[in-house]
C-alpha positions in Angstrom: 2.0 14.2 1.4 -1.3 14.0 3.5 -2.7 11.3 4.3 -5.6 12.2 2.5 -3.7 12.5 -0.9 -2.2 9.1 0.3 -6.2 7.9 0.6 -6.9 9.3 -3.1 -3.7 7.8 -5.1 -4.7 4.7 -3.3 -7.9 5.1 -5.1 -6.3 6.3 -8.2 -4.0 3.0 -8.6 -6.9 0.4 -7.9 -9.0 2.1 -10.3 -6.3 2.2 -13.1 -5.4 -1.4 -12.3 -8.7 -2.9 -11.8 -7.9 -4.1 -8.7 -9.6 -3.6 -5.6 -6.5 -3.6 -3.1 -3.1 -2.5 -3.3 0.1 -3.1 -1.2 1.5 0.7 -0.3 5.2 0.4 0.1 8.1 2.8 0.9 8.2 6.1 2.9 4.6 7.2 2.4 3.5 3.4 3.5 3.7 5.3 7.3 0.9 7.2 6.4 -1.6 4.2 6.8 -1.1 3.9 10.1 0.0 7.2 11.5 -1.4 10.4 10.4 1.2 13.2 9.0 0.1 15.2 12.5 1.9 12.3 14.1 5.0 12.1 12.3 8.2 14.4 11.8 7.7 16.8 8.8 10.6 14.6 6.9 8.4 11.6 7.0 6.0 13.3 4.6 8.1 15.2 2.6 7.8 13.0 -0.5 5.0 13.5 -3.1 5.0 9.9 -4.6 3.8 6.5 -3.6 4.9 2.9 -4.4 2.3 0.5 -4.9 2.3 -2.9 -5.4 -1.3 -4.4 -6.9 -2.5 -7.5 -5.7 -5.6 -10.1 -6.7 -5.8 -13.0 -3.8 -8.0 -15.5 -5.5 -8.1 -19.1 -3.8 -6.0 -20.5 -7.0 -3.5 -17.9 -6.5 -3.1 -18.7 -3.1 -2.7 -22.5 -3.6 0.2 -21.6 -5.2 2.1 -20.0 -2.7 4.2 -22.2 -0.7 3.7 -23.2 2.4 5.6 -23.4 5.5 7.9 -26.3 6.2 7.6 -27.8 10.0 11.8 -28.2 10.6 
């Protein structure tokens, strides 16, 4: 995978799940910081993403749970 296809299925997933930011995990997650010029030809070698959609809204965030001061 290029990091161009790794652009467009980014664009593919938010505009299937309405969202307007995604969390890219697994192998092809390397390709958001490094381009496949930069990397060994086994780092690119799979054609599929994981993503992970998010929505941080200030409700969902008061929710989370904070850190404890030990």
């Amino acid at each position: 995978m290029r990091r161009e296809e790794l652009f467009r299925a980014i664009r593919a997933a938010c505009s299937i799940t309405g969202r307007r930011e995604v969390i890219v995990i697994g192998s092809q997650s390397i390709l958001g910081t490094y381009s496949e010029d930069e990397l060994p030809a086994e780092a690119t070698v799979s054609r599929e993403i994981d993503v992970l959609p998010i929505e941080v809204t200030r409700k969902s965030l008061r929710s989370w749970p904070t850190r404890s001061k030990a």
